[in-house]
PDB file of N, H, CA, C and O in Angstrom:
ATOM      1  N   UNK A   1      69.019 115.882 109.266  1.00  0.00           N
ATOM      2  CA  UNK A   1      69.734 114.699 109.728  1.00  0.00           C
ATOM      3  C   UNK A   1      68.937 114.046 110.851  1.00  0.00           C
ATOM      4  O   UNK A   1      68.515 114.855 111.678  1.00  0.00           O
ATOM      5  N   UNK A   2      68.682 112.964 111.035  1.00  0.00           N
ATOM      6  H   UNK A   2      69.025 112.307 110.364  1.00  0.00           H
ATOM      7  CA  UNK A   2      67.770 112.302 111.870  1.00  0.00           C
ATOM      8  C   UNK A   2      68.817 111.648 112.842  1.00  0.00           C
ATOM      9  O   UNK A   2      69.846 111.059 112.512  1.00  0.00           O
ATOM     10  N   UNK A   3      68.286 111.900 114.252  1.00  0.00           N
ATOM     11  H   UNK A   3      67.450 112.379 114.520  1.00  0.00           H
ATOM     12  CA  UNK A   3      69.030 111.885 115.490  1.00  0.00           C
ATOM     13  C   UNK A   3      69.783 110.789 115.789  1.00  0.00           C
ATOM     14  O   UNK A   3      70.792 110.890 116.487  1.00  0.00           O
ATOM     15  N   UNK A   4      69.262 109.362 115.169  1.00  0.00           N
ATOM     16  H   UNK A   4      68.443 109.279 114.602  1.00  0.00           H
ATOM     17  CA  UNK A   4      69.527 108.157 115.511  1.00  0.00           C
ATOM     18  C   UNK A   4      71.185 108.176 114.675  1.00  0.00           C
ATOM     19  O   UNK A   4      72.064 107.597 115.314  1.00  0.00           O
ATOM     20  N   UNK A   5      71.494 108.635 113.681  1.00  0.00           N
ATOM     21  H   UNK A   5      70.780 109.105 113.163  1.00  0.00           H
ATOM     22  CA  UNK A   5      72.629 108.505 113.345  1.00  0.00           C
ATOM     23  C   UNK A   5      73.931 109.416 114.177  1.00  0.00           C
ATOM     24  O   UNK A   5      75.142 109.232 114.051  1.00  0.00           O
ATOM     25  N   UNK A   6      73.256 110.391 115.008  1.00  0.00           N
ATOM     26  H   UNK A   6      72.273 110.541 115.110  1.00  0.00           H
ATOM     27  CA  UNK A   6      74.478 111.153 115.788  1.00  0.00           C
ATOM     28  C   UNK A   6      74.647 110.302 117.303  1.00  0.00           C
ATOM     29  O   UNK A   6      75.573 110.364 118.112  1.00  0.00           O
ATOM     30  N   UNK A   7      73.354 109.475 117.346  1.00  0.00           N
ATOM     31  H   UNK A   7      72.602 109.424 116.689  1.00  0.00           H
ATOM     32  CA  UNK A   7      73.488 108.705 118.934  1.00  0.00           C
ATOM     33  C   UNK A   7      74.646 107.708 118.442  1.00  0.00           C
ATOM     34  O   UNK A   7      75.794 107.740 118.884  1.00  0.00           O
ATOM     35  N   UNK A   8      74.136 106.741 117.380  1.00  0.00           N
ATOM     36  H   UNK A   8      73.203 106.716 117.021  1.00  0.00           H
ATOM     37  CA  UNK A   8      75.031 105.642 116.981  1.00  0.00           C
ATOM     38  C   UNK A   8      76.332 106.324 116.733  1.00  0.00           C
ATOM     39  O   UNK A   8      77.248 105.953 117.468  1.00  0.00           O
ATOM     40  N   UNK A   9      76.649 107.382 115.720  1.00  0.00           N
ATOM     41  H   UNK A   9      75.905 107.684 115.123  1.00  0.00           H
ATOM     42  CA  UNK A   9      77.844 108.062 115.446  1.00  0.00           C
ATOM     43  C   UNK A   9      78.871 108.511 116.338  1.00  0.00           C
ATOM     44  O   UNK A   9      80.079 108.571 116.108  1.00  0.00           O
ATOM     45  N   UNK A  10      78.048 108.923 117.734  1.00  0.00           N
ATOM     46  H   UNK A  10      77.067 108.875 117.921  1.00  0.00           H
ATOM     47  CA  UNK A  10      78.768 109.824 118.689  1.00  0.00           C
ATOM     48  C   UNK A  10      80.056 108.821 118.979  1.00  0.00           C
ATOM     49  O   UNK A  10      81.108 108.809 118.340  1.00  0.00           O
ATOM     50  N   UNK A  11      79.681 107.924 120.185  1.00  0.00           N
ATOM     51  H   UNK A  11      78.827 107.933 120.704  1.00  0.00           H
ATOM     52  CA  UNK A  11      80.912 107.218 120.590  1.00  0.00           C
ATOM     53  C   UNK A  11      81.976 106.859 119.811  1.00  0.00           C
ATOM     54  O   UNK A  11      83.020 106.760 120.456  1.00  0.00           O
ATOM     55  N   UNK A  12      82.114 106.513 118.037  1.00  0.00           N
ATOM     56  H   UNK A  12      81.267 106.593 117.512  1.00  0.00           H
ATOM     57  CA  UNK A  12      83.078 106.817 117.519  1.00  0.00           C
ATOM     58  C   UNK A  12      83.604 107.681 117.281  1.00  0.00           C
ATOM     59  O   UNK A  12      84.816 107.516 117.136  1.00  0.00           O
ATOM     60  N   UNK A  13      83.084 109.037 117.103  1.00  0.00           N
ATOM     61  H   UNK A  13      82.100 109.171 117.220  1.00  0.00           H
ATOM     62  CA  UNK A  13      83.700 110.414 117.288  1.00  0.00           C
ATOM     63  C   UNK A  13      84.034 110.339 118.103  1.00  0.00           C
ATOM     64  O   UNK A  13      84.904 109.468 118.078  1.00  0.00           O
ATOM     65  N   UNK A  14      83.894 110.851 119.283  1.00  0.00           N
ATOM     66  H   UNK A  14      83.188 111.559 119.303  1.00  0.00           H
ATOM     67  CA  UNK A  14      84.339 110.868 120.858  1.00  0.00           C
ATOM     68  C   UNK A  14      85.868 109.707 121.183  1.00  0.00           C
ATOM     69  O   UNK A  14      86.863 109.912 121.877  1.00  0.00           O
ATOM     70  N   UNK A  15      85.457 108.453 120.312  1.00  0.00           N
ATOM     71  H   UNK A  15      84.648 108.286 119.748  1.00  0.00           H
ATOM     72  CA  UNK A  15      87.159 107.753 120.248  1.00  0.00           C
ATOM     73  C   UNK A  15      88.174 107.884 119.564  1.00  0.00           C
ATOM     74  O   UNK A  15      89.339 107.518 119.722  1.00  0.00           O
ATOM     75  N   UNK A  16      87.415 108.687 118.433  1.00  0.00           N
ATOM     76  H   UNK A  16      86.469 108.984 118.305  1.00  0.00           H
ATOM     77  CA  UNK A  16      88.641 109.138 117.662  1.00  0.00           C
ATOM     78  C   UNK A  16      89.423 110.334 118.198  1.00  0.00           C
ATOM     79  O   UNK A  16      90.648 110.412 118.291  1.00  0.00           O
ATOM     80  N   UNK A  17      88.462 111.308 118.556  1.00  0.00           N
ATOM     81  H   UNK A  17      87.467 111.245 118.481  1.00  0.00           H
ATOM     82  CA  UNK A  17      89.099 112.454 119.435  1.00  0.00           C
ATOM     83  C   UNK A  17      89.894 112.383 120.413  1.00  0.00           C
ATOM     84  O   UNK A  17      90.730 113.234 120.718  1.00  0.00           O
ATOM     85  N   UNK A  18      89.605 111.025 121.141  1.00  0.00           N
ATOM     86  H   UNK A  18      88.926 110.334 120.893  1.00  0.00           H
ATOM     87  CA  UNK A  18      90.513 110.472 122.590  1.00  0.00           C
ATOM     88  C   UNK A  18      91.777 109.929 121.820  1.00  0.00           C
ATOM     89  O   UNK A  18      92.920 110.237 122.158  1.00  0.00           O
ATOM     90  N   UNK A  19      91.503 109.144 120.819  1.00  0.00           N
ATOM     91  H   UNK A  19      90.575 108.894 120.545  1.00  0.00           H
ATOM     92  CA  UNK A  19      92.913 108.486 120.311  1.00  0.00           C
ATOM     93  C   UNK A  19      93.429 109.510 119.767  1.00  0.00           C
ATOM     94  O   UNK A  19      94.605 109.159 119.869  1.00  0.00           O
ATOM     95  N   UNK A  20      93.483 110.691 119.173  1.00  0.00           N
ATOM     96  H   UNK A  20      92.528 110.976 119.090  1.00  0.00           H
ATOM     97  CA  UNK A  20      93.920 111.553 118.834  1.00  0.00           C
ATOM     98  C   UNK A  20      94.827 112.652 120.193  1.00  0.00           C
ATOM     99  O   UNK A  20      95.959 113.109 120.351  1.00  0.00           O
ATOM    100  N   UNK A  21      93.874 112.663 120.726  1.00  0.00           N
ATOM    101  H   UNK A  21      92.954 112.292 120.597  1.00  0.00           H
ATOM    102  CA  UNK A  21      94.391 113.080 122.334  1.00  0.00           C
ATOM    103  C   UNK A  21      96.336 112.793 122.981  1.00  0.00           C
ATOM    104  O   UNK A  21      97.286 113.485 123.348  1.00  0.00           O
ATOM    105  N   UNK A  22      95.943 111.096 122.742  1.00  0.00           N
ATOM    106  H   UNK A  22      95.172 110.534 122.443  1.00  0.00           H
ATOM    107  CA  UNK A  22      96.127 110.338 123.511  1.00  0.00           C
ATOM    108  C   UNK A  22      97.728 110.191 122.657  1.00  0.00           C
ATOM    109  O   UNK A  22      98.849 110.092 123.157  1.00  0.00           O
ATOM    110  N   UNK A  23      97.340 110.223 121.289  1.00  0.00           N
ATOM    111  H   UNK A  23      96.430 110.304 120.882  1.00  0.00           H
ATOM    112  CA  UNK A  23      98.634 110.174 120.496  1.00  0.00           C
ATOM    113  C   UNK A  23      99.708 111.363 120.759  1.00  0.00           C
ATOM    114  O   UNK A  23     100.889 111.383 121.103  1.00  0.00           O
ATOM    115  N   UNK A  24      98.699 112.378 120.424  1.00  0.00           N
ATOM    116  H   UNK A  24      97.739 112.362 120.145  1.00  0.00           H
ATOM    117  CA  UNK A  24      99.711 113.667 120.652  1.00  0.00           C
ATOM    118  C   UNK A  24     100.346 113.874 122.198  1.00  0.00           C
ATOM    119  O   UNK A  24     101.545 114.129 122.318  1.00  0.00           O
ATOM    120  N   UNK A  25      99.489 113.751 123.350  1.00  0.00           N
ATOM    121  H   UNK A  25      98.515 113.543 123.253  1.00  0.00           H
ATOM    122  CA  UNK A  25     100.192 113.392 124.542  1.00  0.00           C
ATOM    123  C   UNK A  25     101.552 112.589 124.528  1.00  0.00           C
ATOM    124  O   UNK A  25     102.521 113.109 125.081  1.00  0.00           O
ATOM    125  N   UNK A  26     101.681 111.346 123.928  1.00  0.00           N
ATOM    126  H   UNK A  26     100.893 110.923 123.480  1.00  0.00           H
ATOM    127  CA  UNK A  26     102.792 110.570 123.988  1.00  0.00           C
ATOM    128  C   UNK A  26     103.754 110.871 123.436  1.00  0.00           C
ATOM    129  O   UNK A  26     104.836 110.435 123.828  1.00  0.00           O
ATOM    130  N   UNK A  27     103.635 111.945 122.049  1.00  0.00           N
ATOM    131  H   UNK A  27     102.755 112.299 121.730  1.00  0.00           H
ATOM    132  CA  UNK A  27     104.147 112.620 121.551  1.00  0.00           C
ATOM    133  C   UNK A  27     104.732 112.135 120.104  1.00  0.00           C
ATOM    134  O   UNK A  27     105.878 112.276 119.677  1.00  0.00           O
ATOM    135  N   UNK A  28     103.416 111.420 119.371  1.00  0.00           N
ATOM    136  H   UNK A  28     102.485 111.305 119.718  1.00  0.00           H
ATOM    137  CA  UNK A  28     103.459 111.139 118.203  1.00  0.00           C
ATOM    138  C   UNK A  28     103.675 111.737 117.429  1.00  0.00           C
ATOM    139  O   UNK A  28     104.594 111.426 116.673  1.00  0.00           O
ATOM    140  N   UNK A  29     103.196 112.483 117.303  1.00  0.00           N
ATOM    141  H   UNK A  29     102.449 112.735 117.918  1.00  0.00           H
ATOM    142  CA  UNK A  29     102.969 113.528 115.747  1.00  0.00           C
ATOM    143  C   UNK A  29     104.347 114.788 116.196  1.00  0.00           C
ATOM    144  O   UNK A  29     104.145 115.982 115.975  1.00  0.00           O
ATOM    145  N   UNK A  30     105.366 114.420 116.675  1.00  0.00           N
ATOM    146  H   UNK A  30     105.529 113.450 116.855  1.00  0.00           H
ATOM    147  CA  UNK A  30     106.464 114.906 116.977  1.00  0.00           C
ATOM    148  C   UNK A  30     107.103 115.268 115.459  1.00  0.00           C
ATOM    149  O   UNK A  30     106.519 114.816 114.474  1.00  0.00           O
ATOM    150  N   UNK A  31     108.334 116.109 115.286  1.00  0.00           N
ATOM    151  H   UNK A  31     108.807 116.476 116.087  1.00  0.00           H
ATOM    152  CA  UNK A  31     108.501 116.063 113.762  1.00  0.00           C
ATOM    153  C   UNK A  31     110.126 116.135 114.062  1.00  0.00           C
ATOM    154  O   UNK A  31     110.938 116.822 113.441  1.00  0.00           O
ATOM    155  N   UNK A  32     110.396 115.237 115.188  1.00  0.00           N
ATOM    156  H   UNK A  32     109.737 114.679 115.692  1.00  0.00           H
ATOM    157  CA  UNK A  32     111.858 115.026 114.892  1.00  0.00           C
ATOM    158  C   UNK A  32     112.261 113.414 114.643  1.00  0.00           C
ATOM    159  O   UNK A  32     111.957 112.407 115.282  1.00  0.00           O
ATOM    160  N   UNK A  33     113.164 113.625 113.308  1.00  0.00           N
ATOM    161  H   UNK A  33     113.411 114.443 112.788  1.00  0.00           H
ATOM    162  CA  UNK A  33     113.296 112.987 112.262  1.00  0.00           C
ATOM    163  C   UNK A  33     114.556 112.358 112.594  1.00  0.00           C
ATOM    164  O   UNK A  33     114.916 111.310 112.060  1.00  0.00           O
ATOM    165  N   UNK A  34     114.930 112.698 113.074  1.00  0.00           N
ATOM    166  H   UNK A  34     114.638 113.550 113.509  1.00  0.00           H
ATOM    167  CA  UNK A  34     116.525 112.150 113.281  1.00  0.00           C
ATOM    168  C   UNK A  34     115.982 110.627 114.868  1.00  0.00           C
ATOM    169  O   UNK A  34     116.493 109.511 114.965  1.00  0.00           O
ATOM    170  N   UNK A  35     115.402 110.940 115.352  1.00  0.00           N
ATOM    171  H   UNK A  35     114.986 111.846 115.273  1.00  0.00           H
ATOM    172  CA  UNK A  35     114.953 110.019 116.631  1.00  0.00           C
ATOM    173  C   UNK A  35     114.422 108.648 115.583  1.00  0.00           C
ATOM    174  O   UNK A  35     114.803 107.482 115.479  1.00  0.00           O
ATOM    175  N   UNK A  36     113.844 109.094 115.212  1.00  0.00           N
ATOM    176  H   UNK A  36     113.535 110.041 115.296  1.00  0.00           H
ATOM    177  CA  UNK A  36     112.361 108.089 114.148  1.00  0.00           C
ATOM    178  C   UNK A  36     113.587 107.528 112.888  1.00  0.00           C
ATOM    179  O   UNK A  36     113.037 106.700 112.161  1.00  0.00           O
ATOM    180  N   UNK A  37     114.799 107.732 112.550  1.00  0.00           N
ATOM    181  H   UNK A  37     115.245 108.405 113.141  1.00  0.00           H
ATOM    182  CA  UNK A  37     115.599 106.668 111.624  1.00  0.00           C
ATOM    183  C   UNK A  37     116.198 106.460 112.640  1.00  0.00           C
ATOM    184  O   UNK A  37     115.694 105.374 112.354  1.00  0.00           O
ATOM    185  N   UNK A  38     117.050 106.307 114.021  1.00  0.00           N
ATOM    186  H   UNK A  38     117.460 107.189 114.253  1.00  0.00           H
ATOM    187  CA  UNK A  38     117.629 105.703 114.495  1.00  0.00           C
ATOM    188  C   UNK A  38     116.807 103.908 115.006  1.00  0.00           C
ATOM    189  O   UNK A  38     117.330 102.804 115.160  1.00  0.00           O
ATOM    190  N   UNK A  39     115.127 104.460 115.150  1.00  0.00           N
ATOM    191  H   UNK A  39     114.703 105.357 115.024  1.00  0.00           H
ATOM    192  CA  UNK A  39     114.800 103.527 115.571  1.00  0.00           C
ATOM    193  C   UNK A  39     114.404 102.338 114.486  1.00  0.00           C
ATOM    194  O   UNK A  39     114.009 101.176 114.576  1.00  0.00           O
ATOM    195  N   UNK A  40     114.685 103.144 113.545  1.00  0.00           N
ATOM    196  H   UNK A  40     115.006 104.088 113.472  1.00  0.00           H
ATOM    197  CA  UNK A  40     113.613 102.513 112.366  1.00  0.00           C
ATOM    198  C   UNK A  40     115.404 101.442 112.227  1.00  0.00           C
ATOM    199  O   UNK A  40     115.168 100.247 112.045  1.00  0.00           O
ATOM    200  N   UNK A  41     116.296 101.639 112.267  1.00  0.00           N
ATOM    201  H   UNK A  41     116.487 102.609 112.414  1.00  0.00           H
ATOM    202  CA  UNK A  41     117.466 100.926 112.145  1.00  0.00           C
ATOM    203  C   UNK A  41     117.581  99.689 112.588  1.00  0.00           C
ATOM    204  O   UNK A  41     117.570  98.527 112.181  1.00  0.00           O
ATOM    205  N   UNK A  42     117.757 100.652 114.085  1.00  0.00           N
ATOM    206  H   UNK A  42     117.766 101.596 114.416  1.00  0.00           H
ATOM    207  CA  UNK A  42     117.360  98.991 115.047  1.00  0.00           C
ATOM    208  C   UNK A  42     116.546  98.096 114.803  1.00  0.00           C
ATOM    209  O   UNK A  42     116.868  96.909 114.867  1.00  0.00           O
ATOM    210  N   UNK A  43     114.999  98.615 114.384  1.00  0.00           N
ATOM    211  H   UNK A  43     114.737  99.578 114.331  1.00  0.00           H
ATOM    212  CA  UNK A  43     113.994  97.591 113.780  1.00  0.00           C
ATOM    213  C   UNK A  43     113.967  96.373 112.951  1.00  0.00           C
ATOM    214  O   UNK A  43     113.400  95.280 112.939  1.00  0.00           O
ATOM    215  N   UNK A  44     115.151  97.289 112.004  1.00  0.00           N
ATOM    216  H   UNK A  44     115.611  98.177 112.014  1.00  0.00           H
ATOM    217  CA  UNK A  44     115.192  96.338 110.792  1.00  0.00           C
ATOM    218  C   UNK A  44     116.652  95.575 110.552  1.00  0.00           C
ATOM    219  O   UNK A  44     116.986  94.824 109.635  1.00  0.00           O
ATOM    220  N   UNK A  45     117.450  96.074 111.787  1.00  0.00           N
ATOM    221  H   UNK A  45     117.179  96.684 112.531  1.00  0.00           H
ATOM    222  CA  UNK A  45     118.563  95.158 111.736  1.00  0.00           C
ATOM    223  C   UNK A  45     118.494  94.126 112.883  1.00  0.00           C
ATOM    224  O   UNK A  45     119.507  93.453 113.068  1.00  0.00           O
ATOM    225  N   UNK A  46     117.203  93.880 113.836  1.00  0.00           N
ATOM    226  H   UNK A  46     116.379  94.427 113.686  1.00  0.00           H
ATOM    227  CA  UNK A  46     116.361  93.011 114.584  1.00  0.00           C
ATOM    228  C   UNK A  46     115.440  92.120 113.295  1.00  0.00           C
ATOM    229  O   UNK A  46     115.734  91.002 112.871  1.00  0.00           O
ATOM    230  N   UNK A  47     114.773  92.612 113.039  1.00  0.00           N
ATOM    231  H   UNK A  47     114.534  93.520 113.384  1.00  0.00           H
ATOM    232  CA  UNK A  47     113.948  92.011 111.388  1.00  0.00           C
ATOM    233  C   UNK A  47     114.884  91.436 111.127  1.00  0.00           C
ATOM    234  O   UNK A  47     114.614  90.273 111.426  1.00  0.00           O
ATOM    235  N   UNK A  48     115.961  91.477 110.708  1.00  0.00           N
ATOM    236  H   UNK A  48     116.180  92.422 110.465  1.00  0.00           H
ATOM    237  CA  UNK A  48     116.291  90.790 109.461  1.00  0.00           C
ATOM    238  C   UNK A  48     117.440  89.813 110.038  1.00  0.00           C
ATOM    239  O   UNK A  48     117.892  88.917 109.325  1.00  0.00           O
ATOM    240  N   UNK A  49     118.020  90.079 111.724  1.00  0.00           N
ATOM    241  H   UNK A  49     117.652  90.807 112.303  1.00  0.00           H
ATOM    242  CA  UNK A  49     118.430  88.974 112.708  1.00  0.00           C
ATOM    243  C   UNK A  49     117.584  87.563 112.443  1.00  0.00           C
ATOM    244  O   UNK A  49     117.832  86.480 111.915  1.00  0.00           O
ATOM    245  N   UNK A  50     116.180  88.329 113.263  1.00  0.00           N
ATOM    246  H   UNK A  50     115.978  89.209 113.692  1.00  0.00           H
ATOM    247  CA  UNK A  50     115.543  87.141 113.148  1.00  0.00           C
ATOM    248  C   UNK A  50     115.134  86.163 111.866  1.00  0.00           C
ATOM    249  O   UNK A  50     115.038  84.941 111.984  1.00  0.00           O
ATOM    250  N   UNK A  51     114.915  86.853 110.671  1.00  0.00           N
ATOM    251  H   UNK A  51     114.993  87.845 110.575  1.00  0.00           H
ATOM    252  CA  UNK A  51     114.902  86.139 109.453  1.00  0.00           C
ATOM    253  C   UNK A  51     115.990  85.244 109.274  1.00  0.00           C
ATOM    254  O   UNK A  51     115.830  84.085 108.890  1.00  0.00           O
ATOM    255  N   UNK A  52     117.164  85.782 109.558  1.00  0.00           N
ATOM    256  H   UNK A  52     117.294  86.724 109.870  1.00  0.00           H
ATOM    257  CA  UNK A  52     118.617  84.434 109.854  1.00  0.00           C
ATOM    258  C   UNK A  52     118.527  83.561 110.193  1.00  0.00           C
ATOM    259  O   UNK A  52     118.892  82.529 109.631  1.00  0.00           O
ATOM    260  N   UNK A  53     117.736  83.716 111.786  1.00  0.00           N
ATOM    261  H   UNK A  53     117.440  84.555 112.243  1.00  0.00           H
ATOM    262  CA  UNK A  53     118.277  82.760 112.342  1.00  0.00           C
ATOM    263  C   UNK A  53     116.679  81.810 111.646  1.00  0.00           C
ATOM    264  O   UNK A  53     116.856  80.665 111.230  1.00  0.00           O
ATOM    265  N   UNK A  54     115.225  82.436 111.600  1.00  0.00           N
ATOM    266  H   UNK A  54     115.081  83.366 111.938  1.00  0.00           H
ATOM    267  CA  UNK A  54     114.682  81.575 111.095  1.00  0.00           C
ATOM    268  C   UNK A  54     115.286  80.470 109.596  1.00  0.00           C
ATOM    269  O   UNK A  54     115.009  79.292 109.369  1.00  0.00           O
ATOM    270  N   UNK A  55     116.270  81.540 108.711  1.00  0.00           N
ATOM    271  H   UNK A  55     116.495  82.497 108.895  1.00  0.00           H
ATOM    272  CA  UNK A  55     116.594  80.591 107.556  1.00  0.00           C
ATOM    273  C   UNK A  55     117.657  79.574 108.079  1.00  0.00           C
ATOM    274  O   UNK A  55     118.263  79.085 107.126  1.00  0.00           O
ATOM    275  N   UNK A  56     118.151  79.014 109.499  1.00  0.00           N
ATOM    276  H   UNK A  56     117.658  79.410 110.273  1.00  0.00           H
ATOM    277  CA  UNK A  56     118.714  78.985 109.559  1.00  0.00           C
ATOM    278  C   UNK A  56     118.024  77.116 110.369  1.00  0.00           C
ATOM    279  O   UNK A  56     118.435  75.956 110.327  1.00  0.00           O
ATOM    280  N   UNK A  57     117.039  77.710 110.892  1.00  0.00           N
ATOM    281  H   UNK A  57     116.705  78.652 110.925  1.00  0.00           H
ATOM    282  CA  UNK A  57     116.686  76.114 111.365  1.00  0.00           C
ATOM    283  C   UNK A  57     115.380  75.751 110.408  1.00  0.00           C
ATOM    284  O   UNK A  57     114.519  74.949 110.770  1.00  0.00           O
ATOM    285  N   UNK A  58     115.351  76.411 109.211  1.00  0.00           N
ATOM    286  H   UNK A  58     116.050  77.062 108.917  1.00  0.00           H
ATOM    287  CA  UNK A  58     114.437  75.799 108.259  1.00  0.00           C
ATOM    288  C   UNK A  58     115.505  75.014 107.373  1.00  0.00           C
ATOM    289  O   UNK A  58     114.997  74.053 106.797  1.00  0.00           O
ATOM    290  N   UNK A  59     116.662  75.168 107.164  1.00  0.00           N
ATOM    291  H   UNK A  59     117.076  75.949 107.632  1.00  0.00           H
ATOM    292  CA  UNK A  59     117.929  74.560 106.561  1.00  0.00           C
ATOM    293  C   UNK A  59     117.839  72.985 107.206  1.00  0.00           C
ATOM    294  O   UNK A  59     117.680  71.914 106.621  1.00  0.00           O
ATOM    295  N   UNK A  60     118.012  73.297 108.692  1.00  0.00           N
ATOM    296  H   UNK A  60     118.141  74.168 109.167  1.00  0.00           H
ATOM    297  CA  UNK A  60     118.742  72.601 109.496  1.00  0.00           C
ATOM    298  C   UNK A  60     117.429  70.826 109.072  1.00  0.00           C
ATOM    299  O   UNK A  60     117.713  69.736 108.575  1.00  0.00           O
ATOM    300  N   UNK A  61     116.437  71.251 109.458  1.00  0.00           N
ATOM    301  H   UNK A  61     116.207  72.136 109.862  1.00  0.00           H
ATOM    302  CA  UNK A  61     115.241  70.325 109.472  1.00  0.00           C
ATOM    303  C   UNK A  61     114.759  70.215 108.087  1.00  0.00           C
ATOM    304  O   UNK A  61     113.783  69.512 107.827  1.00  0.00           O
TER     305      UNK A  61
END
């Protein structure tokens, strides 16, 4: 393997390892399931608010 591809290569390794870090710190890769549909609820009963009110002054005009 010729060196020039691990110089260029490194710093994306090295960011993936940090974003990987950085995820599990915050506590991404968590495996509770019950937290992750409450939010996913709210999301999409916000989503689909705003789609209202957008169908609502595309009517209007």
């Amino acid at each position: 393997m010729d060196i020039r591809y691990l110089i260029v290569g490194a710093p994306f390794i090295i960011a993936f390892f940090y974003t990987l870090f950085w995820l599990k710190k915050w506590g991404a890769f968590n495996s509770s399931t019950d937290d992750h549909t409450n939010k996913m609820n709210i999301n999409n009963e916000r989503s689909s608010g705003d789609l209202i009110l957008e169908n609502i002054f595309l009517t209007k005009n």
